[in-house]
PALO-666799 format. One record per atom (N, C-alpha, C): x, y, z. Coordinates in steps of 0.05 Angstrom, whole numbers, plus 32768, in hexadecimal, padded with zeros to 4 digits. Example, Ala and Ser with C-alpha at 12.3 -4.5 7.8 and 13.67 -1.06 7.14 Angstrom:
residues 2
    x    y    z
 8108 7F8E 809C
 80F6 7FA6 809C
 8108 7FBE 809C
 8101 7FD3 808E
 8111 7FEB 808F
 8102 8001 809D
end
This chain:
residues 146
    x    y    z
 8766 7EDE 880B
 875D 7EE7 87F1
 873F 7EEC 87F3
 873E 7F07 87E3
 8716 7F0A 87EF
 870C 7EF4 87D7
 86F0 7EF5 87DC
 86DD 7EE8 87CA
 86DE 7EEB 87AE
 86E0 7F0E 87AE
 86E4 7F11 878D
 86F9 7F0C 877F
 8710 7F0E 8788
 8726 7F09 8781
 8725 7EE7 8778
 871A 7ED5 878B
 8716 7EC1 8787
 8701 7EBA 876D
 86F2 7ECC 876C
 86DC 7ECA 8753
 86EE 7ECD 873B
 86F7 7EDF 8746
 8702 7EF7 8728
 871F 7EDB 8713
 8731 7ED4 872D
 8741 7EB9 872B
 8731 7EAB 871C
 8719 7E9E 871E
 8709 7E83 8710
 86FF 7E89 86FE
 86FA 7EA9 86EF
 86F9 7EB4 86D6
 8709 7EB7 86CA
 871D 7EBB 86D3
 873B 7EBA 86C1
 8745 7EA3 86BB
 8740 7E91 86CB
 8748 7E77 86C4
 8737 7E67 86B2
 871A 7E6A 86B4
 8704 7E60 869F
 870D 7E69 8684
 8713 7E88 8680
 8719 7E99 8663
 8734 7E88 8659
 874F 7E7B 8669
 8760 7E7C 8660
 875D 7E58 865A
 8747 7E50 8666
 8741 7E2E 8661
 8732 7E33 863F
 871F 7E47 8641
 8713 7E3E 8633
 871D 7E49 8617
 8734 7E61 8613
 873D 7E6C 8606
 8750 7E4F 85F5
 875E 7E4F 8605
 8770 7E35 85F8
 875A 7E20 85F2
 874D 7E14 85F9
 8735 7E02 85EB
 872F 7E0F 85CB
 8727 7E23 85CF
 8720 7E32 85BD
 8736 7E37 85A2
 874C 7E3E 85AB
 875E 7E43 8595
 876C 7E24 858B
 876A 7E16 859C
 8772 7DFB 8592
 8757 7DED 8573
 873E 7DF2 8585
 872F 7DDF 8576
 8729 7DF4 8555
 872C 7E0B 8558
 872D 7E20 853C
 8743 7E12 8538
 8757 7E14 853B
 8776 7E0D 8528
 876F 7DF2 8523
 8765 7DE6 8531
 8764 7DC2 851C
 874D 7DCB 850B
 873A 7DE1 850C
 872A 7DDE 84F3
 8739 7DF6 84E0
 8750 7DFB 84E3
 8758 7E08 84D7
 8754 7E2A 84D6
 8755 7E33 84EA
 873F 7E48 84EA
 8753 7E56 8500
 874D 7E77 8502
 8749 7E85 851D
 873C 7E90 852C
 8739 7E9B 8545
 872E 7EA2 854A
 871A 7EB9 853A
 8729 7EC8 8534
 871A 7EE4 8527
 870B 7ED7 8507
 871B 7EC3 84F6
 8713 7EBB 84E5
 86FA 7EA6 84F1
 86F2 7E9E 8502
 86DF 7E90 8509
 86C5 7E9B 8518
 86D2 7EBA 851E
 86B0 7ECB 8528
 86AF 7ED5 850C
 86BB 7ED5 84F3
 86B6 7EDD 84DE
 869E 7EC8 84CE
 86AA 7EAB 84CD
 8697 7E9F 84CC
 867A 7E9C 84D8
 8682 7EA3 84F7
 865F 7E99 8501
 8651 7EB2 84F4
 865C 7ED0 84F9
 864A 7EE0 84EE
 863C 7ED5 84D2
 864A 7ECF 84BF
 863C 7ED1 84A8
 8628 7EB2 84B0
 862E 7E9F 84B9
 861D 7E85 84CB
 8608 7E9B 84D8
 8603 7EB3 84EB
 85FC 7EB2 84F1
 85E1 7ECE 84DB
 85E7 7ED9 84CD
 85DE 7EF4 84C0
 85E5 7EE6 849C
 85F1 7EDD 8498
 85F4 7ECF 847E
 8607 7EDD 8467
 8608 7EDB 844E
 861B 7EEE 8440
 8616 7F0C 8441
 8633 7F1D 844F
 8630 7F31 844D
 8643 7F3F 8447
 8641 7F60 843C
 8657 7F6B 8432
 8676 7F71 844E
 868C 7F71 8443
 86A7 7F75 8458
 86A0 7F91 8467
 868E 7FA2 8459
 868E 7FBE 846F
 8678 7FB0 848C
 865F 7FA3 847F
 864F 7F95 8490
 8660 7F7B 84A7
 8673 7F73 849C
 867A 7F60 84AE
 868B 7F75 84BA
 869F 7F84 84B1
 86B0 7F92 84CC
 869E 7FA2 84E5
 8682 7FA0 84D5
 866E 7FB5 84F6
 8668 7F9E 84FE
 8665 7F8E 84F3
 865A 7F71 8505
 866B 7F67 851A
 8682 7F6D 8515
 869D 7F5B 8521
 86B0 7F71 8537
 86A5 7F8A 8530
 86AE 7FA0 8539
 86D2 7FA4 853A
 86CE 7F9F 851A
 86ED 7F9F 8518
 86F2 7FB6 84F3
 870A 7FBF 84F1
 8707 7FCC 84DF
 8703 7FC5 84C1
 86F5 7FC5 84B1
 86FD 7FBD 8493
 8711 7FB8 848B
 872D 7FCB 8491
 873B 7FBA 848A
 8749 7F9F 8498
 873E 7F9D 84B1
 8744 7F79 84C0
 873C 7F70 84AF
 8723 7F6F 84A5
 870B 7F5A 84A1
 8714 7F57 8482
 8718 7F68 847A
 8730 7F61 845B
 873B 7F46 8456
 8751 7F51 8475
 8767 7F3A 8474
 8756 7F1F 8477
 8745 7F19 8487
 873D 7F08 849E
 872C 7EEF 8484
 8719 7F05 846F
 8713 7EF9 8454
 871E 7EF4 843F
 8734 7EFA 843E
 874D 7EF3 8427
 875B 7EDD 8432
 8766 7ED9 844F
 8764 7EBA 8458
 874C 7EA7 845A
 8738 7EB1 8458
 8725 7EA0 845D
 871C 7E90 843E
 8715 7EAA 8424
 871B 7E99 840D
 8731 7E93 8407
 8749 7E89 8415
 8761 7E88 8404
 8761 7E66 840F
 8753 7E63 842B
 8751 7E47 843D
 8733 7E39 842D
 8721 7E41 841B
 870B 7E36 8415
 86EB 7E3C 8424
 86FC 7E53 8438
 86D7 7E4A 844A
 86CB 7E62 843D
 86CF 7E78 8433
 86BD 7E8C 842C
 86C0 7E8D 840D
 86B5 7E9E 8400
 86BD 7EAA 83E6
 86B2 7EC6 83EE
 86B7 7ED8 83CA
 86AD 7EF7 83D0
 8694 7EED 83B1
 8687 7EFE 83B6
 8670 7EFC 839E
 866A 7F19 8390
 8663 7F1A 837D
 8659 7F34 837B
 863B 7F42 8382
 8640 7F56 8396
 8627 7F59 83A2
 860F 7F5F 8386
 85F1 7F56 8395
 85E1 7F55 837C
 85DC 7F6B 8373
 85D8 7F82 8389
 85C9 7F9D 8386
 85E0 7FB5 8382
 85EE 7FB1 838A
 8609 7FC2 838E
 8624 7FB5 8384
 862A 7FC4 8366
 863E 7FB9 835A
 8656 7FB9 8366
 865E 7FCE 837B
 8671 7FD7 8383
 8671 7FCC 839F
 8666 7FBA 83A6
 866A 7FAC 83BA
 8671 7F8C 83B4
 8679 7F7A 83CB
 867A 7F62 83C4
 866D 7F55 83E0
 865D 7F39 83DA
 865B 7F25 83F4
 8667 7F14 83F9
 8673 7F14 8413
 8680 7EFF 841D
 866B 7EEE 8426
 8675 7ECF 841F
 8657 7EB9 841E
 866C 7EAA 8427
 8662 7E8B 8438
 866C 7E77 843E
 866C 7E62 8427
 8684 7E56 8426
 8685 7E3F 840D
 8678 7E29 8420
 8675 7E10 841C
 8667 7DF6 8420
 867A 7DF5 8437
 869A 7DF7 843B
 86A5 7DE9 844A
 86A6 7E09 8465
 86A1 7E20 8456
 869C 7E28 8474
 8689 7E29 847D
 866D 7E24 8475
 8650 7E1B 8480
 8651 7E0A 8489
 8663 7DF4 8484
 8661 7DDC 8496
 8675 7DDF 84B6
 8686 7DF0 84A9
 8699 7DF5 84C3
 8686 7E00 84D7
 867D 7E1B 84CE
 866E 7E2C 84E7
 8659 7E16 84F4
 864A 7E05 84E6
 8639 7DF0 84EA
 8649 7DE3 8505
 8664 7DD6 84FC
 8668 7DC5 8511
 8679 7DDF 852D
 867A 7DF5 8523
 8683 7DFE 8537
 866F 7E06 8543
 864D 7E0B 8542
 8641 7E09 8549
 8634 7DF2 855D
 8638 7DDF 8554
 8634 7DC0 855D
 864A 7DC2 8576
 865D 7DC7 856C
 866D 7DC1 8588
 8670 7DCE 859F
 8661 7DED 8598
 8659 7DFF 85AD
 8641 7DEC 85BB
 8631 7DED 85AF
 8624 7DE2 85BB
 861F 7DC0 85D5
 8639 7DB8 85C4
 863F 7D9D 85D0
 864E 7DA6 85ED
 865F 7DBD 85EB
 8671 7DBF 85FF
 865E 7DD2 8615
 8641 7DDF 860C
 8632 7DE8 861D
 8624 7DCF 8630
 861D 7DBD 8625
 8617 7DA6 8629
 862A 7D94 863C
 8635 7D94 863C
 864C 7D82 864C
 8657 7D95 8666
 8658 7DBB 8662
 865B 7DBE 8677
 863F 7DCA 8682
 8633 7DCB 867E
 860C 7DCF 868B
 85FD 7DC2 868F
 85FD 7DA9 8683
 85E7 7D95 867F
 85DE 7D8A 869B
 85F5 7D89 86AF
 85F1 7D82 86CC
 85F2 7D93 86DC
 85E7 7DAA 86D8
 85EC 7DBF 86EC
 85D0 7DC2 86F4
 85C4 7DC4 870D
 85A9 7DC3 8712
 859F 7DE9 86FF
 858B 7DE4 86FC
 857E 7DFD 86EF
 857B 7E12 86F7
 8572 7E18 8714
 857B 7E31 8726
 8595 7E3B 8726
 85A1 7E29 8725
 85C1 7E2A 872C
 85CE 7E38 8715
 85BF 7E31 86F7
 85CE 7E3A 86DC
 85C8 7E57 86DE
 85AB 7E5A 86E2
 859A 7E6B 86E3
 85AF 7E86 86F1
 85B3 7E86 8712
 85C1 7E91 8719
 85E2 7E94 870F
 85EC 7E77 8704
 860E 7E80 86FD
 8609 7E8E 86E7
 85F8 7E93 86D0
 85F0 7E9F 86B7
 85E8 7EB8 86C5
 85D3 7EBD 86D6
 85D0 7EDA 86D9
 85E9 7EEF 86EE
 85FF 7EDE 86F9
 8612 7EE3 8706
 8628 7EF3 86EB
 8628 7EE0 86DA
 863C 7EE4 86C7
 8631 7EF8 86B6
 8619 7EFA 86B0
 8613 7F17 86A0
 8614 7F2F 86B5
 861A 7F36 86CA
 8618 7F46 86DF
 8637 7F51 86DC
 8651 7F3D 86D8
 8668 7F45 86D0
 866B 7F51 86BA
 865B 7F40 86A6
 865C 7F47 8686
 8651 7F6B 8686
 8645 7F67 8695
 8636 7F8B 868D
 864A 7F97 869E
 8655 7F95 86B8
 8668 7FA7 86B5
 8682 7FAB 86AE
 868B 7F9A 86A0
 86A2 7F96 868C
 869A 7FA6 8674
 8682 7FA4 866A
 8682 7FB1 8654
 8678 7FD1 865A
 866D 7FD9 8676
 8660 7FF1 8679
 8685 8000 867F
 8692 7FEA 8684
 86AE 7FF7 8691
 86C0 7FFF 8677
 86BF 7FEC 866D
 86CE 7FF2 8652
 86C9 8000 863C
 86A5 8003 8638
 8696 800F 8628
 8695 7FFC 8608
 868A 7FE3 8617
 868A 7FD6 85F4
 8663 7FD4 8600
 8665 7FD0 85EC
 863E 7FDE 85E7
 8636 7FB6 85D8
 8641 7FA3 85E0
 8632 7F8F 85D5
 8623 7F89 85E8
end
């Protein structure tokens, strides 16, 4: 087996470790995937209108519909009426999904921590600039522009 093949193997296996990590610890907070980059966006840009989150999320308005009608129907968001534009509305985080994105934040961070914290610094240095070297041509290949 060449080298890359062997690389390419330990990327697929990392995505499919960390994917299931991932969809386990959203479903104990109640959450999914897509409903949970819904949250960090507004964690990360704050209350914004459903046309603004579907460019954010690069998904269509009407996903992002659905994605916020479960989201206030579970407690973490509401819709508001926008201040300046009657005919719009903001999706805002309630208390319990500011605190969610909070701890899903926290635990990103904890799980960066636990797998980096011992990695000498050259070493991150290079596996970080290795892994954006794939990242750009995955995305130059596929044509996603993030």
């Amino acid at each position: 087996m060449s080298a890359e093949s062997i690389a390419l193997d330990r990327v697929l296996e990392l995505v499919v470790v960390l994917n299931d990590d991932m969809t386990s610890s959203l479903a104990r907070a109640g959450l999914t995937v897509a409903r949970a980059h819904l949250l960090w966006e507004l964690r990360r840009r704050g209350p914004m209108t459903q046309q603004a989150l579907a460019a954010a999320m690069s998904v269509s308005p009407r996903n992002v519909t659905g994605l916020v009608d479960g989201l206030v129907g579970s407690g973490f968001v509401t819709r508001e009426p926008h201040p300046t534009d009657r005919r719009a509305t903001l999706v805002t985080c309630t208390e319990r999904g500011s605190q969610t994105a909070e701890m899903l934040a926290s635990g990103q961070q904890e799980l960066a921590q636990t797998l980096f914290a011992s990695m000498a610094e050259p070493d991150l240095r290079c596996f970080t600039a290795g892994l954006d070297h794939v990242l750009r041509l995955l995305r130059d290949a596929t044509g996603d522009l993030r």
